[in-house]
Structures are given as structure tokens and as C-alpha cells.
DONUKOL-203973 format. One record per residue: x, y, z of N, C-alpha, C in turn; residue number from 1; residue in three letters. Coordinates in pm, whole numbers. Layout:
BEGIN
     n.xx     n.yy     n.zz    ca.xx    ca.yy    ca.zz     c.xx     c.yy     c.zz     i    aa
        X        Y        Z        X        Y        Z        X        Y        Z   NUM   Ala
...
***
This chain:
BEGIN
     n.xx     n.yy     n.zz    ca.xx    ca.yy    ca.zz     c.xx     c.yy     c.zz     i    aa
     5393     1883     2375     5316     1966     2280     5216     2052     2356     1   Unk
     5181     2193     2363     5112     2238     2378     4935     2255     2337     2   Unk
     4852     2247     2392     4768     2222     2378     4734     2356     2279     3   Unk
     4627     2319     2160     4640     2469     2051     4733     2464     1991     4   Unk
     4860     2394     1969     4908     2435     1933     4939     2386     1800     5   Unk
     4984     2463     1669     4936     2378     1512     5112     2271     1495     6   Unk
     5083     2186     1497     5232     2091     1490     5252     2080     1317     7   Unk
     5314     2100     1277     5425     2067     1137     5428     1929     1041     8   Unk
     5334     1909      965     5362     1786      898     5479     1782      801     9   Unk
     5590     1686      786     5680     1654      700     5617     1603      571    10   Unk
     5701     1709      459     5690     1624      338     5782     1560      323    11   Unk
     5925     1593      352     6011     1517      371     6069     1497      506    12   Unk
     6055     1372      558     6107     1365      734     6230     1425      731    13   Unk
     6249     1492      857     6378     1580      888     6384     1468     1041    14   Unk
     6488     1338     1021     6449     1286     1145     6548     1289     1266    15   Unk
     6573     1434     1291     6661     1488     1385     6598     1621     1465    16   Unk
     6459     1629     1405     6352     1689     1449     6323     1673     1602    17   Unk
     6334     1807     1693     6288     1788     1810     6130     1711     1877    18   Unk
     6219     1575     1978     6090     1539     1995     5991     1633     2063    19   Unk
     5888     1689     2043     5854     1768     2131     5693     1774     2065    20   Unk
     5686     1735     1950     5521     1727     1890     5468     1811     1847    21   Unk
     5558     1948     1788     5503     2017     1693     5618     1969     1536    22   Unk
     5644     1860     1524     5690     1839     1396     5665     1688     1419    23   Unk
     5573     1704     1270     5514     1474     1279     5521     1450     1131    24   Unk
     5567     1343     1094     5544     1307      993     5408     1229      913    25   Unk
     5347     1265      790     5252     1203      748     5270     1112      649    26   Unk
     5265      982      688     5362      885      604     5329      763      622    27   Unk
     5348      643      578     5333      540      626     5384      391      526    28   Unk
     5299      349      508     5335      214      373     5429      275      293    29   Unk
     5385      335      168     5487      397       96     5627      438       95    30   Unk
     5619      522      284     5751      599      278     5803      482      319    31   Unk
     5764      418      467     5829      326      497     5939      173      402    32   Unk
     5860      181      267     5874       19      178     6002      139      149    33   Unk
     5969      236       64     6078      328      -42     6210      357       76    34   Unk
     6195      369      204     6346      437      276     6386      266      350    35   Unk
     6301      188      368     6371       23      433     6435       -9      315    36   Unk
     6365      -98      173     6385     -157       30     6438     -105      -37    37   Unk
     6407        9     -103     6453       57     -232     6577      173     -220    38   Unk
     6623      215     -145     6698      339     -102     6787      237      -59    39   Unk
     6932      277     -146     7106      204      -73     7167      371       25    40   Unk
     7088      438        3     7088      560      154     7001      662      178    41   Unk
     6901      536      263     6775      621      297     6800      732      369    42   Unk
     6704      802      371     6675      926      422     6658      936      594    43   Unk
     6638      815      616     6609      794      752     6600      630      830    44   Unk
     6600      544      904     6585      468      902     6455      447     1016    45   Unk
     6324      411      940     6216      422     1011     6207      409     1158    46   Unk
     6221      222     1195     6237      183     1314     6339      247     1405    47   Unk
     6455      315     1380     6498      385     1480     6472      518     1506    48   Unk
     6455      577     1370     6434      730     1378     6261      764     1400    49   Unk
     6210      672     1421     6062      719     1416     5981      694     1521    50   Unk
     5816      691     1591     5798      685     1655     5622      655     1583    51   Unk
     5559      584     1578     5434      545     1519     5320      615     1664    52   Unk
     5256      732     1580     5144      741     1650     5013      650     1667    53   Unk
     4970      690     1517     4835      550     1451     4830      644     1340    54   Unk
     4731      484     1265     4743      462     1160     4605      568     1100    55   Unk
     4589      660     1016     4441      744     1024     4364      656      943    56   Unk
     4422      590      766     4315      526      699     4409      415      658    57   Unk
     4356      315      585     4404      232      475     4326      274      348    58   Unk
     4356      164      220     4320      248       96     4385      108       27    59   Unk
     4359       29      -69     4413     -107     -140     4432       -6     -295    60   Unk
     4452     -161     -359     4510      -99     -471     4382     -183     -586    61   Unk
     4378     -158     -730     4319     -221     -772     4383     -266     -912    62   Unk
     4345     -410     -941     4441     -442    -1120     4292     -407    -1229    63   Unk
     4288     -322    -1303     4189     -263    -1369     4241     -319    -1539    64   Unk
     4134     -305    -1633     4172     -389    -1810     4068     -246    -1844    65   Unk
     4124     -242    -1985     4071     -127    -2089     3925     -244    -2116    66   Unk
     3812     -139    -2118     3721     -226    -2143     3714     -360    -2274    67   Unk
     3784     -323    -2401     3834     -437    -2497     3894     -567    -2464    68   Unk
     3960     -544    -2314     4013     -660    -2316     3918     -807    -2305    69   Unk
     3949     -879    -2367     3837     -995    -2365     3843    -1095    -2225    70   Unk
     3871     -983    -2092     3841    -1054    -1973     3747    -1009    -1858    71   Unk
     3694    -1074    -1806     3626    -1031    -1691     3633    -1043    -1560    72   Unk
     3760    -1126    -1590     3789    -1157    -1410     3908    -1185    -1415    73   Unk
     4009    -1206    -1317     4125    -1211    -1318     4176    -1344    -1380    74   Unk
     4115    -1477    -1347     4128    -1586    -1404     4131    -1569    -1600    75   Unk
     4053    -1488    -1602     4029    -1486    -1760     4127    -1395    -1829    76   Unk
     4172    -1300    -1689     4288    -1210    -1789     4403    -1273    -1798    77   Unk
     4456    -1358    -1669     4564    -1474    -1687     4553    -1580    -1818    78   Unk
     4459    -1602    -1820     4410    -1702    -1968     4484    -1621    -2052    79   Unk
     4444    -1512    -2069     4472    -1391    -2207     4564    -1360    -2208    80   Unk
     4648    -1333    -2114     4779    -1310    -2092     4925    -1459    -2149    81   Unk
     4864    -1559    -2109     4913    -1657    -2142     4867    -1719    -2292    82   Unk
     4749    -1695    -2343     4774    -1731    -2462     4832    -1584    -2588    83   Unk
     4904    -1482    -2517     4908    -1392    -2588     5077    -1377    -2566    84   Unk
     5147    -1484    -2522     5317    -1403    -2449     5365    -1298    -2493    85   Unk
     5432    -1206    -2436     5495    -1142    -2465     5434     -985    -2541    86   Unk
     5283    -1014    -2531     5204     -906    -2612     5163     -779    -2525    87   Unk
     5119     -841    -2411     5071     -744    -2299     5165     -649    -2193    88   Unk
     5123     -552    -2181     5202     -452    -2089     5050     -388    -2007    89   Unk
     5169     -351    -1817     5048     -285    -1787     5143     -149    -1723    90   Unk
     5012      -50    -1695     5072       52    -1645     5091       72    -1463    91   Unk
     5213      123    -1418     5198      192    -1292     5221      281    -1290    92   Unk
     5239      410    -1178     5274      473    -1180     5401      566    -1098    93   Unk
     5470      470    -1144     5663      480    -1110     5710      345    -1048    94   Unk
     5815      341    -1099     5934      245    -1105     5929      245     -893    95   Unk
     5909      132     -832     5930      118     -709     5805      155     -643    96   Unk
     5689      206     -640     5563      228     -648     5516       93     -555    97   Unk
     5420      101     -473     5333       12     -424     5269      -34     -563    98   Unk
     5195       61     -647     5151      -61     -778     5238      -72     -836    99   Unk
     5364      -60     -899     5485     -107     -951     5489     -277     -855   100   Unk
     5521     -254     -761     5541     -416     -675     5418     -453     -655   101   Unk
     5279     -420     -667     5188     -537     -642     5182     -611     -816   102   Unk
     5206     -523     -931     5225     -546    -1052     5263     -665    -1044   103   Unk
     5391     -693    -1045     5497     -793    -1019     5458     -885     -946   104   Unk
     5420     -878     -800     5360     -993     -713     5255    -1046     -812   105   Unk
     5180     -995     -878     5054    -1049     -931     5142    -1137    -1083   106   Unk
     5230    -1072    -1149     5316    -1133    -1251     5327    -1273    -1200   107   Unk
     5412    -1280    -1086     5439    -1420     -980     5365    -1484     -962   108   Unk
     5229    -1439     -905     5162    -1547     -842     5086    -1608     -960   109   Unk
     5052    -1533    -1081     4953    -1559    -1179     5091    -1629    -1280   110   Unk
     5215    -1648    -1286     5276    -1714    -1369     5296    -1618    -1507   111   Unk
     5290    -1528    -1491     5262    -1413    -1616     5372    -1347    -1681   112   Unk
     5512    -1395    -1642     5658    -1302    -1687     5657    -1214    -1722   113   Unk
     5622    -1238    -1888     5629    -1175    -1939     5517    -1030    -2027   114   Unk
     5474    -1014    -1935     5402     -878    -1904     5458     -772    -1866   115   Unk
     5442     -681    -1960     5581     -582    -1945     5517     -470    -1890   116   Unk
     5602     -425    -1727     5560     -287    -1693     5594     -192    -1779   117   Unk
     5550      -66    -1746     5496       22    -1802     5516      188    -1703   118   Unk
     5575      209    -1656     5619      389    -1566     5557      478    -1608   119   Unk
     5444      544    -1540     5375      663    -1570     5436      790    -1440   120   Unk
     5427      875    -1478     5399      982    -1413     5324     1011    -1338   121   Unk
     5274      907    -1250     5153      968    -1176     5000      903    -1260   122   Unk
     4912      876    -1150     4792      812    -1167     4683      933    -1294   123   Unk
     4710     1006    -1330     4652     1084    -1404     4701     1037    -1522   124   Unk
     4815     1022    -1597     4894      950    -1756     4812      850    -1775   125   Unk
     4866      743    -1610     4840      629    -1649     4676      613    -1655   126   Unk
     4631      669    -1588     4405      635    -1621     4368      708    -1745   127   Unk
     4441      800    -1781     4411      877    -1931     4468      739    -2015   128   Unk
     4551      674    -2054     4619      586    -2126     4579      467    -2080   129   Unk
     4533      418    -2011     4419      312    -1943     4301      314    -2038   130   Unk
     4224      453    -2007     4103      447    -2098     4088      487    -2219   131   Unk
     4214      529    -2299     4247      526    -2414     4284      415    -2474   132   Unk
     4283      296    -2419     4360      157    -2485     4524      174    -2459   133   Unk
     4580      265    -2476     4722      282    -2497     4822      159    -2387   134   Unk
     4789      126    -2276     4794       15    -2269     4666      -49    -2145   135   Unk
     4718     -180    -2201     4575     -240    -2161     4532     -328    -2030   136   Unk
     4615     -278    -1946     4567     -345    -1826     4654     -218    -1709   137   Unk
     4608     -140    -1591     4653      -39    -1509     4637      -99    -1345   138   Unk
     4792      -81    -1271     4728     -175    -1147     4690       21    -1090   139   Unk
     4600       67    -1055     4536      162    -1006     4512      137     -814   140   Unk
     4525      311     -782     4427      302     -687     4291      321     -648   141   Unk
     4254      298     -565     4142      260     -525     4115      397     -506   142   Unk
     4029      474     -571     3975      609     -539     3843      625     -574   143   Unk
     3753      784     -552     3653      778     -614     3578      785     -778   144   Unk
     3764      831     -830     3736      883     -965     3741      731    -1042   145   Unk
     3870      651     -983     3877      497    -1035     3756      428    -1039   146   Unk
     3685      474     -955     3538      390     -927     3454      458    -1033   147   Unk
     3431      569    -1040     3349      641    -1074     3367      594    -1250   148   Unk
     3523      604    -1320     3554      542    -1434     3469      397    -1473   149   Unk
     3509      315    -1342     3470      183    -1373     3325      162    -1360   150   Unk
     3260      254    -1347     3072      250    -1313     3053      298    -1452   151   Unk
     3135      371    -1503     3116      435    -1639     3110      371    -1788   152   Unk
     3203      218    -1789     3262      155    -1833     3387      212    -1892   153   Unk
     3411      294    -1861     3548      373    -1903     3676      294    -1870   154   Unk
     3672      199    -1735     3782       67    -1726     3716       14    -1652   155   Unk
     3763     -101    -1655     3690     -244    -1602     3759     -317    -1496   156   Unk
     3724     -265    -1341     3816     -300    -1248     3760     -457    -1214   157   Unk
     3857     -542    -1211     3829     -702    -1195     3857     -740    -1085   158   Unk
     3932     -689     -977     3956     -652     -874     4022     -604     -788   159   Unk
     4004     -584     -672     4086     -529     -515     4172     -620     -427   160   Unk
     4278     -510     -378     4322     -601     -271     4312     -608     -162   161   Unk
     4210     -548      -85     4175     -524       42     4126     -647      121   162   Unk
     4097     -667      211     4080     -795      263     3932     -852      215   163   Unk
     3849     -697      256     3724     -749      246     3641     -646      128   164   Unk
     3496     -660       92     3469     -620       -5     3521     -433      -21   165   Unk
     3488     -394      -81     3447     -247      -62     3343     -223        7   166   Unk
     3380      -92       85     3172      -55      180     3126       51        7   167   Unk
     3226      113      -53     3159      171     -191     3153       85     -264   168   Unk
     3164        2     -320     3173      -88     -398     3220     -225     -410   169   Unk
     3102     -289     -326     3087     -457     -281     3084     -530     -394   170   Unk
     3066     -494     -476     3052     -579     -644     3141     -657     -667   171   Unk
     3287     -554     -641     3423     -588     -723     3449     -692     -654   172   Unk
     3526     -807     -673     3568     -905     -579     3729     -871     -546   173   Unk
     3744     -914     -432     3883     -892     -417     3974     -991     -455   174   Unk
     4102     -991     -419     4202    -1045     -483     4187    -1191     -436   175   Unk
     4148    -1219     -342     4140    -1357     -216     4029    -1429     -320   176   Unk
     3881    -1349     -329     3801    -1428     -360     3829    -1455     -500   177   Unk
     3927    -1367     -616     3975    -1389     -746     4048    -1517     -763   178   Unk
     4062    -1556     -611     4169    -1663     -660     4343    -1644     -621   179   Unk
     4359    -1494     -598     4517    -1484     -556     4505    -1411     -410   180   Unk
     4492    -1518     -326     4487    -1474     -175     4642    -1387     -178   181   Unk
     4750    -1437     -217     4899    -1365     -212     4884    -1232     -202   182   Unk
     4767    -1171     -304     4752    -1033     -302     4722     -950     -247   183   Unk
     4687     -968      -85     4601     -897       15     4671     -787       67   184   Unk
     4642     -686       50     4726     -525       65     4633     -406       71   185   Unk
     4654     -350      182     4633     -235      197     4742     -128      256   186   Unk
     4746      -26      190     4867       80      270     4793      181      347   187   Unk
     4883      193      421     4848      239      545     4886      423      528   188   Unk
     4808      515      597     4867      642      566     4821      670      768   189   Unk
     4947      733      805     4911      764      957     5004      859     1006   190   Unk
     5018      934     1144     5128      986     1148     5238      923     1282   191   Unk
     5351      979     1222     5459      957     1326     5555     1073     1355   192   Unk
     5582     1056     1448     5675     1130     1530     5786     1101     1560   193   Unk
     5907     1214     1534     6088     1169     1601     6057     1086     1680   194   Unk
     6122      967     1680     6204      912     1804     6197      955     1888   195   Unk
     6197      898     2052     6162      936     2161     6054     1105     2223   196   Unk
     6003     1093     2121     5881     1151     2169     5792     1148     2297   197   Unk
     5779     1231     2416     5693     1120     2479     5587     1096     2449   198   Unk
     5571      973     2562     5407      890     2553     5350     1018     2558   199   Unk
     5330     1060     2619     5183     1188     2685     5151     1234     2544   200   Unk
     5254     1310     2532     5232     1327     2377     5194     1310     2234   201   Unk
     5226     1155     2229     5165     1074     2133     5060     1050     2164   202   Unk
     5031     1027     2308     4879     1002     2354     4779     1100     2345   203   Unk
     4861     1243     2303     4727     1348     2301     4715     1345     2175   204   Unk
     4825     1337     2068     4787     1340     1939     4715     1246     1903   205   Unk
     4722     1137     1901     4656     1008     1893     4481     1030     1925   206   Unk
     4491     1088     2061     4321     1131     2078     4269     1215     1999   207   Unk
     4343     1332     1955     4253     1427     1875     4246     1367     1800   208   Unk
     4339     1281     1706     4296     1178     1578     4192     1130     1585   209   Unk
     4157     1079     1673     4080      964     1697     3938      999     1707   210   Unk
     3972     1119     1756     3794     1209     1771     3721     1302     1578   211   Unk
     3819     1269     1557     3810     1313     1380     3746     1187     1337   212   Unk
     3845     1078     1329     3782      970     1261     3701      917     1333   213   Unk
     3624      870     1401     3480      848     1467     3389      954     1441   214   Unk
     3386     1035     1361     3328     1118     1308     3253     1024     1170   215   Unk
     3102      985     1176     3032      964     1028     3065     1020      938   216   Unk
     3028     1166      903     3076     1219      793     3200     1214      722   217   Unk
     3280     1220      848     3444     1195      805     3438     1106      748   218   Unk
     3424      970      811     3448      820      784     3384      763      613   219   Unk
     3254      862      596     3169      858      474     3305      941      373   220   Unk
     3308     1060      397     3417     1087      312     3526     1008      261   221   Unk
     3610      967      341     3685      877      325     3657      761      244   222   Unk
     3514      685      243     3471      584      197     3461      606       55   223   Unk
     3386      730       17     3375      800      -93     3496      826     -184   224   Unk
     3634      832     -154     3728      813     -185     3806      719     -231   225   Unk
     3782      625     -150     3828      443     -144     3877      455      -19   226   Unk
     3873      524       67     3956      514      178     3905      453      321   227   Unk
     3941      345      389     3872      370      537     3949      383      645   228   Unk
     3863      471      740     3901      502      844     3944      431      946   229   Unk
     4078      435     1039     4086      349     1111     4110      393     1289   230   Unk
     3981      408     1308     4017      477     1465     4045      392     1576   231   Unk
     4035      276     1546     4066      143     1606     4248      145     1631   232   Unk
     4317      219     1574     4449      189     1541     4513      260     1676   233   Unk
     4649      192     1682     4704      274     1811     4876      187     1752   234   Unk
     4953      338     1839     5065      288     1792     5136      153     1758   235   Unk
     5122       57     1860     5207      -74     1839     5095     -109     1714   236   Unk
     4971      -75     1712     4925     -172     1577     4963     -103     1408   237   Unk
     4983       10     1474     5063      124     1316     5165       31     1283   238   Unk
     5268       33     1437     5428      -42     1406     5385     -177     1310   239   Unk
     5326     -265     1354     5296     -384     1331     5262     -375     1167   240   Unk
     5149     -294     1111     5124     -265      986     5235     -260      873   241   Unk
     5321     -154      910     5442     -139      861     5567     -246      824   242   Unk
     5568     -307      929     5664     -393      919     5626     -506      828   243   Unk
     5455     -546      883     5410     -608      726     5423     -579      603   244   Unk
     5428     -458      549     5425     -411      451     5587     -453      358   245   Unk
     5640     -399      461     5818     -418      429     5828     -564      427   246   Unk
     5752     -625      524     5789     -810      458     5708     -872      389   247   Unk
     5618     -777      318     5530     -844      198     5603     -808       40   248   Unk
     5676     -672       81     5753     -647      -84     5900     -626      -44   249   Unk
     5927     -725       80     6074     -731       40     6087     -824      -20   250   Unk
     6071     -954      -52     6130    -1029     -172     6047     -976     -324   251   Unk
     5994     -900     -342     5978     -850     -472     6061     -735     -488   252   Unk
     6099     -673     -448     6196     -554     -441     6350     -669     -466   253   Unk
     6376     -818     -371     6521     -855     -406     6483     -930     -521   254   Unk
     6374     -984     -569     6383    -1071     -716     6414     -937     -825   255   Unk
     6369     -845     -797     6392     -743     -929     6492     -667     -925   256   Unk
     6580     -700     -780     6717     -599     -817     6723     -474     -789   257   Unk
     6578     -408     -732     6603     -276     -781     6591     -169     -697   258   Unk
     6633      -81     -720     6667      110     -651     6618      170     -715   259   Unk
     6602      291     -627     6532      392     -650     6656      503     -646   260   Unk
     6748      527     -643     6882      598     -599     6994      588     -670   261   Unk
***
């Protein structure tokens, strides 16, 4: 890659793309679970076609209730859920979705069956129909507007799945201290590069990354979002991320059967 020079982010990986470091993909948890799990002919196959620079942020997810619901914590919405069978539905937003499968993991671990998902269009349907009642429990992400809702009482986030508190919002408890350690997730967003890329290369991209996020303001932004920064990250620990990810919702992807294709 030339130094100056503006490199090409993929919206969709083209992974026959010259290694050479002006074409990278911006991708990570998401693309990776949807082209390993859910795709019978992915688009690419990560681990061979790809090349992990680092990871820029993580970002968790959150299980949020319409303020009516008569719970306040996850223990109490399982109560409600179980003395109500078959009554409750929650929203995600799409069929195969990181909150589509943490939905489900949380169905599992909380004993909950029959809680019926719910497919939105995108996190905008589902938080409009969240705080309309329309249905009454949204597994959401972690953003500033989600937060900003739940400071509002507009929805009532009970908690996160991030490991540790929020740095915006230490209040919420996470999924561990709720009681469902199973739930601990964060996705990863970072970039990668074709296959055999060289090192030098990844190593310069990787630095300019790295001099962004060690940036305060940046890192505050990000926080402000739900997002944190991870300048600590370097390729083998991107790889490593990933592959967690794919072996945390591959048996929820084979209990439910399901494709995206």
C-alpha cells in the first residue's frame, strides 16, 4: 500500500481482491456468524479468504421491556414470562441477526420456549414498536439513542451483555451479574484484508488505526454511542474474537435449523 494512499472499504467483500491494501473489508462478528452459519453458499469463506487486521470497537447487545411490563430485572421478566406461556413475543431486527440469536440463547438459558420472535426491519420499527407497547420486550443495541430512550423511561433496559459494566451507563447490570453468565457478547467491528496480504502492510494499516483510537475524543465518541474502542487489538486477537463468536451461535443457528439463503 502506498503511503497517502485512500484504500477501498467493502460493503460487500469481493474476496479475490488484490492483496495489495487499497481494498479492506469493514466487517467483523456479524459478517463473519452470517457467511460461516447461516449461508448454504457463502459469499466467501472467512478463514481462508481473509486476513484480520484488528479489531477497531466492540458494542454488546441489550434485552430491553416496554415500560408496562411488570419487570425489573431479568429474573422478574422470566417469572412473567413463565407465568404468562405462550403470551409474550419479543422484537429483533431480522431473522439470523446477532439479536435474533442472542434472543434465542436467552429463550434457552432462561427456559422461556415459548416466546415468540418477532422480525423487524431494522432497529428503527423495532424501538418505535418497543415504545409503543406493540410488542413488549426488544433484544436492542447498545447505542446512544437506546440509552438515551431508557434514561427517558421510554424502555426499560434490564440489561447488557458486555462483560463489564457500561463506562456510559454503569447502572444497567449485565447479563453475568443478571444471573445468565451464558450471555456474555460483544461484536466485534474491525477491518480485514484479502488473503495473503503482506505483513508490512497490515502492519501499516493496523498503526494508523491505532493512532485514531488512542485518541480521547475518539474513544469518548465511541463511548457516547455504546461503543468501545479497542486499540489494544492486533490481528491474531481479531482472529481469535471471531472464531468465538462463530462458536458461541453455532449451536443456536443448528437448534433452529436455519438460513438465511
Amino acid at each position: 500500500m502506498i503511503s497517502g494512499a485512500q484504500p477501498v472499504l467493502w460493503v460487500l467483500p469481493q474476496s479475490r481482491a488484490r492483496p495489495d491494501g487499497y481494498t479492506l473489508l469493514l466487517g467483523g462478528s456479524v459478517t463473519h456468524t452470517s457467511e460461516v452459519l447461516l449461508k448454504t453458499r457463502p459469499l466467501y469463506t472467512p478463514d481462508k479468504d481473509l486476513d484480520p487486521i484488528m479489531c477497531l470497537a466492540v458494542y454488546p447487545l441489550a434485552i430491553a421491556v416496554h415500560p408496562l411490563v411488570p419487570a425489573t430485572t431479568l429474573k422478574e421478566l422470566v417469572a412473567y414470562a413463565k407465568a404468562n406461556p405462550g403470551k409474550l413475543s419479543y422484537g429483533h431486527v431480522g431473522v439470523g441477526s446477532n439479536n435474533h440469536l442472542a434472543g434465542e440463547l436467552f429463550k434457552s438459558l432462561a427456559g422461556i420456549p415459548d416466546v415468540t420472535p418477532v422480525p423487524y426491519r431494522g432497529a428503527g420499527p423495532l424501538t418505535s414498536d418497543l415504545m409503543s407497547g406493540h410488542v413488549p420486550i426488544g433484544i436492542v443495541g447498545v447505542t446512544g439513542q437506546s440509552l438515551g430512550f431508557h434514561r427517558a423511561g421510554n424502555i426499560r433496559i434490564l440489561a447488557v451483555t458486555s462483560p463489564e459494566p457500561l463506562t456510559a451507563a454503569p447502572e444497567i447490570l449485565t447479563m453475568a451479574q443478571a444471573g445468565f453468565p451464558g450471555l456474555t457478547y460483544e461484536a466485534s467491528v474491525g477491518l480485514l484484508a484479502p488473503a495473503r496480504t503482506p505483513k508490512p502492510i497490515i502492519e501499516q494499516i493496523a498503526k494508523a488505526s491505532r493512532a485514531l483510537l488512542i485518541n480521547p475524543d475518539y474513544q469518548k465518541m465511541l463511548i457516547d454511542i455504546g461503543f468501545n474502542a479497542t486499540p489494544e487489538s492486533n490481528p491474531e486477537h481479531f482472529r481469535r474474537a471471531l472464531a468465538a463468536d462463530v462458536a458461541l451461535w453455532a449451536p443456536v443457528v443448528k437448534s433452529l435449523d436455519l438460513r438465511i439463503d
